[in-house]
Structure formats: C-alpha cells, structure tokens
C-alpha positions as a printed NumPy array, in Angstrom:
array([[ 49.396,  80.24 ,  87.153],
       [ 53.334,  80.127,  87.461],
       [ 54.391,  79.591,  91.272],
       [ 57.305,  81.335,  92.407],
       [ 58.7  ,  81.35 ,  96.075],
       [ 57.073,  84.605,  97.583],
       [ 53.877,  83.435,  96.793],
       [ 54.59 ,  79.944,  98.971],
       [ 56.724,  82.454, 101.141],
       [ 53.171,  84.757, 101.454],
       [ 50.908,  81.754, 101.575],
       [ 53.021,  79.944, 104.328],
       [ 52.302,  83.253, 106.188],
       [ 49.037,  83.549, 105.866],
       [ 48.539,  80.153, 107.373],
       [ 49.905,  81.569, 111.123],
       [ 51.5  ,  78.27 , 111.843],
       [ 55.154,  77.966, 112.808],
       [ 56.994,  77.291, 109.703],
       [ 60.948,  77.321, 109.859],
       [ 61.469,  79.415, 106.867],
       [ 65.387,  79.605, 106.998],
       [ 64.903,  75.704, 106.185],
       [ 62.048,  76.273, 103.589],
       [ 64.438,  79.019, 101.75 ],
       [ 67.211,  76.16 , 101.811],
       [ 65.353,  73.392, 100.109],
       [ 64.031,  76.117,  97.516],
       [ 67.505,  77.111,  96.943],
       [ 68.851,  73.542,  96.503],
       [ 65.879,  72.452,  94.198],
       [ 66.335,  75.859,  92.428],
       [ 69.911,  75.242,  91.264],
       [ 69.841,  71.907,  91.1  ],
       [ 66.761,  72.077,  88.304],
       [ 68.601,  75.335,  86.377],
       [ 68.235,  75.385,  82.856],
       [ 65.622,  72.89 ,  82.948],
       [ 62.008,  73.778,  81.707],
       [ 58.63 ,  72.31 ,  81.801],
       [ 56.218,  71.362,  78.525],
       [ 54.666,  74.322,  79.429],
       [ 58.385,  76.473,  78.526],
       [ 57.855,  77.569,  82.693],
       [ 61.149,  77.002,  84.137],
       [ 61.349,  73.596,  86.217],
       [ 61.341,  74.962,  89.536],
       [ 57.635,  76.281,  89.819],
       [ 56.559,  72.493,  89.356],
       [ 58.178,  71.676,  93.135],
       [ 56.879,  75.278,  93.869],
       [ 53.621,  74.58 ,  92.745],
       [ 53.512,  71.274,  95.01 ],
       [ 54.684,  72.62 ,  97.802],
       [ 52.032,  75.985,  97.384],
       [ 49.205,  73.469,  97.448],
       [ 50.548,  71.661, 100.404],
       [ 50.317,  74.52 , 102.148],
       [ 47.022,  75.919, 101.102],
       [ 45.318,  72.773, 101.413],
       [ 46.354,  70.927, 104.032],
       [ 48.445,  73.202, 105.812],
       [ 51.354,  70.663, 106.018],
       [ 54.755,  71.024, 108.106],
       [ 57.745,  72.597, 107.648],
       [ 59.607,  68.967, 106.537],
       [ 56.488,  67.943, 104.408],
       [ 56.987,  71.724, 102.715],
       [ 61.014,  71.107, 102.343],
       [ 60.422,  67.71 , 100.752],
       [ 57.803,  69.052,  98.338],
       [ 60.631,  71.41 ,  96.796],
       [ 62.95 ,  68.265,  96.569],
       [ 60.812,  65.483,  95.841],
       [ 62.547,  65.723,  92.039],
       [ 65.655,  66.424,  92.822],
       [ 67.235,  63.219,  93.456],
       [ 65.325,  61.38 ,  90.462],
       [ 66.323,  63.848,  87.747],
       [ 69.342,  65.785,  89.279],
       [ 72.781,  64.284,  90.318],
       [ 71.963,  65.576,  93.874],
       [ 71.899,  62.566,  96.36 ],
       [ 69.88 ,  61.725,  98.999],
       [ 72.956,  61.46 , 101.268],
       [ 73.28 ,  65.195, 100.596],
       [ 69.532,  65.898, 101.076],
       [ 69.703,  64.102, 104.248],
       [ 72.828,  65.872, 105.791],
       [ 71.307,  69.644, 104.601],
       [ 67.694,  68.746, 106.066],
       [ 67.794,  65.591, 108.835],
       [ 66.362,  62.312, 108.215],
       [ 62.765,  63.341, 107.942],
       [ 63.336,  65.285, 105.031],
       [ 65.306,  62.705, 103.38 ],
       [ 62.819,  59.733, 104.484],
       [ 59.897,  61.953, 102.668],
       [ 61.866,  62.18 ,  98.74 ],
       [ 62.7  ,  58.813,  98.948],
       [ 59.096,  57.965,  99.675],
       [ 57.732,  60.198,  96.807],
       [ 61.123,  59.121,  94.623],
       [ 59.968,  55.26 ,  95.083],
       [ 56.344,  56.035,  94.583],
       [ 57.149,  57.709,  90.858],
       [ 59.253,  54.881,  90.08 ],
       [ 56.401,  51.962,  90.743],
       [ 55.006,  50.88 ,  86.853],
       [ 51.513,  52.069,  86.684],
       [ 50.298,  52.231,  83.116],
       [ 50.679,  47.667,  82.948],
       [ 48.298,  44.935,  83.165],
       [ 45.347,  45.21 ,  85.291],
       [ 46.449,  42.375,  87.612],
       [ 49.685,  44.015,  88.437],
       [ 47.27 ,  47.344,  88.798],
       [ 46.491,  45.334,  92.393],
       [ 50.137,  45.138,  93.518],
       [ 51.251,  48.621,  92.452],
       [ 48.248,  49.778,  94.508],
       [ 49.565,  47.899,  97.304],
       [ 52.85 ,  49.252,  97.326],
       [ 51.302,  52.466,  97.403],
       [ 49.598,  51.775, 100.529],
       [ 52.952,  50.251, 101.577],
       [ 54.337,  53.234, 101.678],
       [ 51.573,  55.72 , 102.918],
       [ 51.393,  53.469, 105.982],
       [ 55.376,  54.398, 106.938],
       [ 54.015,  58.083, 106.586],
       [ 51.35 ,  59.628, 105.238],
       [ 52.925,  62.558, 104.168],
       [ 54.544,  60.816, 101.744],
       [ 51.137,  60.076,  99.87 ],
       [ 49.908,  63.506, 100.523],
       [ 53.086,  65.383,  98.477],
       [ 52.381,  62.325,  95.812],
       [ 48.805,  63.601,  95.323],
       [ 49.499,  67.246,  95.174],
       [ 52.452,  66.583,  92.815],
       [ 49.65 ,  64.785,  90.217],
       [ 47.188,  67.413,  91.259],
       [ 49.753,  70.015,  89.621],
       [ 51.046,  68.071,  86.684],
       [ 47.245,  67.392,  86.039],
       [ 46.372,  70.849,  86.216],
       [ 49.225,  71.707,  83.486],
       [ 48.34 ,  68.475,  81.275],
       [ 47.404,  70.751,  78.143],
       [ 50.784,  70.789,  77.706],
       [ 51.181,  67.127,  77.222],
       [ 50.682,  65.468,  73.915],
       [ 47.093,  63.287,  73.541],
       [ 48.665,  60.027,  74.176],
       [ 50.367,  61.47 ,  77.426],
       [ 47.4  ,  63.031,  78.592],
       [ 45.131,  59.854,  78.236],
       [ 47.765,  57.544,  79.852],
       [ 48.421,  60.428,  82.824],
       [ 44.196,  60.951,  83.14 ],
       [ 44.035,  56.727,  83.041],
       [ 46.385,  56.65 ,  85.601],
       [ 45.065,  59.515,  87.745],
       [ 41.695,  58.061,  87.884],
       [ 42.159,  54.303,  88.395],
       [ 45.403,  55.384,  90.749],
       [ 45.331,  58.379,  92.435],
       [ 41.553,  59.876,  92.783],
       [ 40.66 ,  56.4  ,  94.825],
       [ 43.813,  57.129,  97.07 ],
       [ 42.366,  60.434,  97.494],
       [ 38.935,  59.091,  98.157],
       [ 40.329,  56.303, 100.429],
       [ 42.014,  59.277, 102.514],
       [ 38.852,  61.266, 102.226],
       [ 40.247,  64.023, 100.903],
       [ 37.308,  64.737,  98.263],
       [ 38.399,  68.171,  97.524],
       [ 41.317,  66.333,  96.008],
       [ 39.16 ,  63.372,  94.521],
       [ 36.451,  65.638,  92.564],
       [ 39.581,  67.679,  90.89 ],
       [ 41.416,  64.519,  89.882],
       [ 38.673,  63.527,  88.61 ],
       [ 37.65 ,  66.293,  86.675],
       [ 40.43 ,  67.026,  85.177],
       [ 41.283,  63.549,  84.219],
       [ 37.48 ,  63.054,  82.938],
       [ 38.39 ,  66.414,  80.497],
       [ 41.369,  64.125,  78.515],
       [ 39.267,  60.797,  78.711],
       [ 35.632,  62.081,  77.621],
       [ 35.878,  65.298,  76.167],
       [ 31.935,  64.81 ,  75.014],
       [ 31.158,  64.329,  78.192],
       [ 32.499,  66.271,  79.973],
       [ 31.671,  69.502,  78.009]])
C-alpha cells in the first residue's frame, strides 16, 4: 500500500484526539521537499516511507502530535542536507530531541559480533529510557521497511530479518507491544525460513 498524506491526514482524524495539524502539514512539507527526487527499492517515491511510519504511529498507538512530526523527519537529517538546527527552530526542541534519537539509533552497528550484539542492545535501551517515543518511531520505521523487504535483494533481506529478530521483535516484546512482536517476527521468519514458514 503506498501512504500518502490524506490518508495520515484521514487517519489522524479518525482517532478524535487533538492533533495540531498546521504542525503535522509542516513536517510533511519539509520531509516532502527535502526527500524530492528520491525513490524507494520499491520505485515509490521516498516520502511515503516517513508517511508510512508516521500512518502506523497513529493507527497503532495513537501517538502525539511531536511523535507524528518526528516520524515524517526521522530521515531527513541522515540522508538530506537539512540540519537538526533547522528542524529544531521549525518544530521546538521536542521534535528535534525525537530525530536525533531515531538518527542515533540507525547509526548504532547491528549486523557485528555477537558480543558487541550486548552493547548495541544497551544503547538501545539507553536511549528509550530518555524517551520512549524515540523507540516507538524506531519500531514502526522497521515495521514498514519490513513490510516492503521484497524489494530488497536476498542478502539484504536476511541481514534486515537477522537483525529484526535478534534486535527489534525482543524490544517489542520487552515493551509488550506483541501486536508489533508477532509481525516482526513473521515477516522476518518469511526471509529466514521460507520452508517453514510456508
């Protein structure tokens, strides 16, 4: 399914909470230009990735207006030349605080030995104990990228389905979010053991 900003727009709305959807419009309009002419594996344009994360934010946890605006960026200052300092100064500190949590989270080596596996994990928790929102955009961002992994080649869906279930599924578990868990897993178990899972 390709995301596209009336559908968060319709979804956020659905939900009856008090979103500030000025600000939500914003951070979708930042993200959108700042990812132009950039596509996923899939040939989708960039943008419904962040969309995508943010959408199951929303539908799932029924996060907050910041966690929604972060979602949108959490990309934008690893692969664009957008900076933080510009993030920050269009969206307060809260905003800001969130990407850089997600932005240091992608940036922690997963895929090495299995006695650094321990310290990565604990970094993770590092940061989820600063604010768990941070964790929470993390998981729906591999939800999403799992969910569009046929796009991948093999190698990079084993190593993304490795990761996801050593990684992310017991963070999800940990949090006791199982809804979360069983799909990781699932969909990681599909790459792994195709036998068995069929």
């Amino acid at each position: 399914m390709t995301y596209t900003i009336d559908m968060l727009i319709d979804k956020i709305k659905e939900v009856g909470k008090s979103y500030d959807l000025d600000k939500i419009q914003a951070a979708y309009e930042l993200a959108e230009k700042a990812h132009d002419g950039v596509f996923r594996s899939s040939g989708e344009p960039y943008i419904t990735h962040p969309v995508a994360v943010a959408y199951i934010l929303v539908e799932q946890f029924c996060m907050d207006t910041d966690t929604i605006c972060a979602a949108l960026l959490h990309d934008v200052v690893e692969d664009t030349d957008v900076g933080l300092d510009v993030i920050q100064k269009k969206f307060g500190e809260d905003v800001a605080h969130l990407v850089d949590g997600v932005t240091k989270i992608g940036q922690v080596p997963l895929n090495t030995r299995e006695e650094q596996q321990a310290e990565n994990i604990r970094k993770i928790l590092i940061a989820m104990s600063k604010d768990i929102r941070v964790i929470i955009i993390k998981l729906a961002d591999r939800l999403h990228n799992m969910r569009t992994l046929q796009y991948m080649t093999p190698e990079k869906q084993k190593e993304k389905s490795k990761e996801t279930m050593e990684i992310y599924a017991p963070i999800a578990d940990r949090l006791g979010i199982s809804k979360i868990k069983i799909e990781l897993d699932d969909l990681a178990l599909r790459y792994l053991e195709p036998e068995k899972y069929k």
